[in-house]
N, C-alpha and C positions, 0 to 999 in steps of 0.2 A: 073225522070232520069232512065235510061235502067241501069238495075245492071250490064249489061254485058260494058258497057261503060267506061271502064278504065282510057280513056283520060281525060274523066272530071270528074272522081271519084278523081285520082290524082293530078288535076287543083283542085279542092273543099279541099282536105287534104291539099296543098302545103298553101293554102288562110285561112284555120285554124290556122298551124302553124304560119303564119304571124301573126295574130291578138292575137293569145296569146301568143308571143314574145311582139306586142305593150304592151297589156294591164298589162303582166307582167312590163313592162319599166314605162309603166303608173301609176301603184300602187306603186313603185319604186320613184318616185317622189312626194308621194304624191297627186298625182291626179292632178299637177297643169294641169291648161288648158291655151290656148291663150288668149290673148285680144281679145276682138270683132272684132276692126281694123283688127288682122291677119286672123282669122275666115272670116270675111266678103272677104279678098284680096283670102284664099286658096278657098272657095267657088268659086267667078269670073275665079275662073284659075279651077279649078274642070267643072263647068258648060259650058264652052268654049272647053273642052280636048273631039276627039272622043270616048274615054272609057266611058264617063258620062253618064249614064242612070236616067233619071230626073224621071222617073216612080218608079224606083227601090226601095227596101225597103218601101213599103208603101208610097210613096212619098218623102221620106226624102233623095230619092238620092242612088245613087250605083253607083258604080267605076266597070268596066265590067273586070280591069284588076287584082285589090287584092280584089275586093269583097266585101270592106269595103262600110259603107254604110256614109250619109256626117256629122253623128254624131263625126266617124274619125278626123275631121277637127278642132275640139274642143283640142285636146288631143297635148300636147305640144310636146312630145317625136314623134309621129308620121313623117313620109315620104312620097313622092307620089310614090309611084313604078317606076313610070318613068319618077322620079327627077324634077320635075314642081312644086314644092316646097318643102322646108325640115325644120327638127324639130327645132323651138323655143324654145328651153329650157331655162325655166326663173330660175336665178340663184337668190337662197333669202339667199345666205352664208355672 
């Protein structure tokens, strides 16, 4: 990345704070994650969206848009940036 590249210095900071708002929200729960079932459906809708980068993260997928990689998909409290699926939060009260 060009240090002098501001545009996607502040695109890379904005894609931080998101993810540690999730993982804050994540630990917050305990860590629950989805069922498989839901996993496998946010995957299909992940892998089909232009933003999906199926190279990305080593293989495991990248979202071109919050930068998350498809371990995200796991994570109950999680969103898709542009709402193509939203958080299952499993209530155990």
């Amino acid at each position: 990345m060009n240090p002098l590249d501001f545009d996607k210095f502040e695109e890379n900071v904005r894609q931080m704070r998101s993810a540690l708002g999730i993982i804050k929200k994540y630990a917050m729960t305990g860590f629950d994650n989805v069922s498989n079932e839901i996993f496998q459906k946010r995957k299909s809708i992940c892998e089909k969206c232009e933003f999906w980068d199926k190279e990305g993260w080593w293989g495991l997928g990248k979202c071109q848009k919050c930068g998350c990689s498809g371990k995200k998909l796991w994570i109950s409290v999680a969103e898709c940036p542009i709402k193509k699926w939203g958080k299952e939060v499993i209530d155990t009260k």
